[in-house]
Residue frames relative to the residue before (quaternion, step in Angstrom):
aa qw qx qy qz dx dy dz
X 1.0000 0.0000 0.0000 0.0000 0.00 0.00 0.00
X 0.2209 -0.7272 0.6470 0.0615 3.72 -1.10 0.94
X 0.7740 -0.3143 0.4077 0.3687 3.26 -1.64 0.55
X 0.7263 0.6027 -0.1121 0.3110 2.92 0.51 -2.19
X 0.5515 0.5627 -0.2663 0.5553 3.73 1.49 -1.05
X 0.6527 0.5149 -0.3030 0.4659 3.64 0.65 -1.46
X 0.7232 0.3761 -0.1886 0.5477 3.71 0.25 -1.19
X 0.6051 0.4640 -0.4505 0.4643 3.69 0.64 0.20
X 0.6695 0.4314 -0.1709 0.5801 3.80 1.15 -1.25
X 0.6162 0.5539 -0.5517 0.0954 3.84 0.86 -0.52
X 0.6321 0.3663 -0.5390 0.4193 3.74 0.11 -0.18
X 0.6165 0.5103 -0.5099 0.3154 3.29 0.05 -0.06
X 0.6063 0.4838 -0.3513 0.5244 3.61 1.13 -0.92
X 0.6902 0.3092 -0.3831 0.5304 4.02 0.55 -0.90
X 0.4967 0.5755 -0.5809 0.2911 3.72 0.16 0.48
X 0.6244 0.5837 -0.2907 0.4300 3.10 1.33 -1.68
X 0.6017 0.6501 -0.2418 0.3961 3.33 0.93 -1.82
X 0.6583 0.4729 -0.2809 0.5139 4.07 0.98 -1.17
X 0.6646 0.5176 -0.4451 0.3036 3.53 0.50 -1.19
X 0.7026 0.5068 -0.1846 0.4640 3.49 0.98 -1.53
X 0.8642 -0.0971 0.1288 0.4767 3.77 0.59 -1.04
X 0.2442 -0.7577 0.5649 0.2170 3.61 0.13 1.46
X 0.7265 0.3216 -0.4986 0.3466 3.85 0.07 -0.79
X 0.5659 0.5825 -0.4660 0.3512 3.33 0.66 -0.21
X 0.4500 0.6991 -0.1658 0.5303 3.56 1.53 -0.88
X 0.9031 0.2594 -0.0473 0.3390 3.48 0.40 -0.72
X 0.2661 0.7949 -0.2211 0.4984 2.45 2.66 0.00
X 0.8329 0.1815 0.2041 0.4813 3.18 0.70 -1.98
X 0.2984 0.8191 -0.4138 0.2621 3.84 1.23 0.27
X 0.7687 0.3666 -0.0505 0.5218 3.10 1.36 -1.85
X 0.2602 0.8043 -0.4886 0.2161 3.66 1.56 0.01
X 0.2994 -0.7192 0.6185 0.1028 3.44 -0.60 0.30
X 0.1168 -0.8390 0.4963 0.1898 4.43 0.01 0.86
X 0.3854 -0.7676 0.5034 0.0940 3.49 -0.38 1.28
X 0.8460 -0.0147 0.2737 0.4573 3.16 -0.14 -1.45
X 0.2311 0.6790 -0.6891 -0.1034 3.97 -0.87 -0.30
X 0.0844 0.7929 -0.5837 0.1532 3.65 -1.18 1.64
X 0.7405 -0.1377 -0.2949 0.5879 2.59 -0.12 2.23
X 0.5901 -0.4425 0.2315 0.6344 3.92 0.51 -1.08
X 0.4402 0.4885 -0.6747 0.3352 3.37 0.01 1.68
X 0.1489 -0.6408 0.7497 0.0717 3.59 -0.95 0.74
X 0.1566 -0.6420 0.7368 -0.1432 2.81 -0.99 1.47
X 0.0307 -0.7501 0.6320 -0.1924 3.31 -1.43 1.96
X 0.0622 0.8919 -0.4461 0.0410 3.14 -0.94 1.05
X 0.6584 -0.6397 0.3796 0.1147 3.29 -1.39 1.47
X 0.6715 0.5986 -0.2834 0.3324 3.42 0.73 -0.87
X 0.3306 -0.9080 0.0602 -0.2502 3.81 0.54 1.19
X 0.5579 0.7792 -0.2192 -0.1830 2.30 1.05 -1.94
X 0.6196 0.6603 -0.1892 0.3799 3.30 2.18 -0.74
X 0.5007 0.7004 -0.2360 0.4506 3.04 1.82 -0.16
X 0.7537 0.0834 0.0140 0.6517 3.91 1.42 -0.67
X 0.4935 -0.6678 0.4529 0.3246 3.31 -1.00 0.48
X 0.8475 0.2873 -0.1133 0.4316 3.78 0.07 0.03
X 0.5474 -0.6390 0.3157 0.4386 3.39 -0.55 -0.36
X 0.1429 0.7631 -0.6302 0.0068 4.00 0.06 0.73
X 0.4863 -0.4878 0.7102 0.1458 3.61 -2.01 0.82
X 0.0869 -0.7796 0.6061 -0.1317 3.28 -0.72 1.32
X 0.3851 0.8175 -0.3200 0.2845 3.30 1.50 -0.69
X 0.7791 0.3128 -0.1298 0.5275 3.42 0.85 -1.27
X 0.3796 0.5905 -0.5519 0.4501 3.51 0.99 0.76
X 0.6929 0.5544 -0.1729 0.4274 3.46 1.06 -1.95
X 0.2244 0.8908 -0.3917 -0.0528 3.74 -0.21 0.91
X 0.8124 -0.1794 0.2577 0.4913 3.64 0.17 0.13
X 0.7463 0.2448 -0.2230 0.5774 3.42 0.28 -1.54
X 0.4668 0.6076 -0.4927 0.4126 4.01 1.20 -0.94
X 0.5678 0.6906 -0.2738 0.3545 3.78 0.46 -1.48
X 0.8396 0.3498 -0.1233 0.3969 3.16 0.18 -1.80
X 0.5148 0.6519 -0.3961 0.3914 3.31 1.61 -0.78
X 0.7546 0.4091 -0.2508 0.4475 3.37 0.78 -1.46
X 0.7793 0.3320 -0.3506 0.3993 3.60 0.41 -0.31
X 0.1355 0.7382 -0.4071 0.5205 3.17 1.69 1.21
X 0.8441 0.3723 0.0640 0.3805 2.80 -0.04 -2.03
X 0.4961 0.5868 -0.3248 0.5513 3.46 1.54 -0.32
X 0.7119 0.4875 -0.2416 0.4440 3.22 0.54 -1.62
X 0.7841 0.3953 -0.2092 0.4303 3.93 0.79 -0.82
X 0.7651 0.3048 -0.3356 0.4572 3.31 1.35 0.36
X 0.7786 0.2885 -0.1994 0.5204 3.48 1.37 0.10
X 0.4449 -0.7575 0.4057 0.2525 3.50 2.07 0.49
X 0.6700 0.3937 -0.4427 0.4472 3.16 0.59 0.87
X 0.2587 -0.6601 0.6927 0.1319 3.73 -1.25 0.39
X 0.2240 -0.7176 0.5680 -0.3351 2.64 -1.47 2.23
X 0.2135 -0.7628 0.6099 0.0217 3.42 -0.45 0.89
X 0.0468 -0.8853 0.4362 0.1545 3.69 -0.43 1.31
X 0.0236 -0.6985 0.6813 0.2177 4.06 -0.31 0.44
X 0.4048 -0.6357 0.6559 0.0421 2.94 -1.88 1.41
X 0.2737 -0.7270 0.6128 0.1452 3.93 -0.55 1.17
C-alpha cells in the first residue's frame, strides 16, 4: 500500500468515518496525508491557508476520533495503520 492509494480512497474512508461519527469526521476532514512508513500514517494540521488565524484543534481530535479513522481505513483498504497527528 502507498500514500498515493490512501489519498486516492481518502474521501471515501472520511465518508465511512461520517456515516458512523461526524465529530469524529470533522476531527480529520482537513488532515493533510504526510507520510505512511511502514503502517504509520502520519497527518498533519498545521495549514495555515486553510483558516484565518491561529486556532488549536487538537482537543477536538480524541482517541476514540483516532481509532474511528483507522477503523475506517482498515475496512476500506484492508489494511491496519497507526495514525500520528503532526
Amino acid at each position: 500500500m502507498s500514500l498515493t492509494e490512501i489519498k486516492a480512497a481518502w474521501n471515501q474512508i472520511l465518508d465511512t468515518v461520517e456515516s458512523s461519527n461526524r465529530i469524529a469526521w470533522m476531527a480529520y476532514f482537513d488532515a493533510r496525508l504526510v507520510s505512511l512508513e511502514g503502517s504509520e500514517l502520519t497527518l498533519d494540521f498545521s495549514d495555515p491557508a486553510k483558516l484565518a488565524g491561529s486556532h488549536d484543534f487538537t482537543k477536538g481530535r480524541n482517541p476514540a476520533h483516532r481509532t474511528e479513522l483507522e477503523s475506517a481505513i482498515t475496512a476500506i483498504l484492508g489494511i491496519a495503520v497507526t495514525v500520528i497527528e503532526k
